[in-house]
N, C-alpha and C positions, 0 to 999 in steps of 0.2 A: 492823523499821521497816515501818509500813503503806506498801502501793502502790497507787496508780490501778486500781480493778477496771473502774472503768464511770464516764460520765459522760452526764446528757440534759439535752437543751433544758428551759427548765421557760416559755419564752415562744415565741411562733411567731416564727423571726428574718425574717419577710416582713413583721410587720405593726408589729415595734419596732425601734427604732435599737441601744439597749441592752441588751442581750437575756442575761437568767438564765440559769446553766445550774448544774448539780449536781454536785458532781464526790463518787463514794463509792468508799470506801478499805476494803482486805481484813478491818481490823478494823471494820468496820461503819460508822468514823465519818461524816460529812457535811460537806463544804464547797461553797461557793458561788464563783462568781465573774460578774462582765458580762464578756461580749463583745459587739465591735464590729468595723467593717473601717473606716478611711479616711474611706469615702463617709460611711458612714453616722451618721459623726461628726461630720461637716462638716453633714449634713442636721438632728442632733439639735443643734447651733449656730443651725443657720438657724430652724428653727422650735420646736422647744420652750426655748430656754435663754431667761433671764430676766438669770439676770445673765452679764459676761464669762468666766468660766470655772467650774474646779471642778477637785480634785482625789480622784480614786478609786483607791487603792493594790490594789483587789482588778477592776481593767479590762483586758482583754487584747486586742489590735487583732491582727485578722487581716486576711491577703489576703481573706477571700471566708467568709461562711457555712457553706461545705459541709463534712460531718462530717467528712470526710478531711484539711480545713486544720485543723479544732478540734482534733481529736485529735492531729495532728503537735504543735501547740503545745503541748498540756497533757503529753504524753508527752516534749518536750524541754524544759519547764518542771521538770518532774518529777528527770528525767535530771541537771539543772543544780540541785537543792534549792533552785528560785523557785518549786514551785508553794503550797506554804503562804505566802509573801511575796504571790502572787499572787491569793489566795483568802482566805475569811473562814469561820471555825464558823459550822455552820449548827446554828442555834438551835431545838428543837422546843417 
């Protein structure tokens, strides 16, 4: 069964609410997923939503940005077999 080798931002999470990251697996595959913290969810409501909600099965809400919170979640994601539930094929 492939595992989590490595994961990167693929957005700057300063300058978006919802922010790509890449998540790649020992067999070479490719998944995606948004994160988000809280805040910046509450921000991307206030100002970019259009309509009342939405629903994204591949969104993961963290405390805080920093790579040390991303990586706890996707490695306890992982741990618990949500991180494919959590993520989507990433398409080339």
């Amino acid at each position: 069964m492939p595992y989590l080798e490595k994961w990167k931002f693929d957005d700057d999470p300063k300058e978006f609410d919802l922010v790509e990251v890449t998540l790649t697996f020992s067999d070479g595959s490719e998944r995606w997923s948004l994160v988000t913290t809280p805040q910046k969810l509450v921000n991307h409501f206030n100002i970019e939503m259009e309509i009342p909600g939405f629903n994204i099965k591949h969104l993961i809400i963290t405390k805080t940005m920093e790579n040390d919170d991303i990586e706890k979640i996707l490695k306890y994601l992982e741990a618990n077999d949500e991180l494919t539930e959590a993520s989507k094929a990433l398409e080339c």
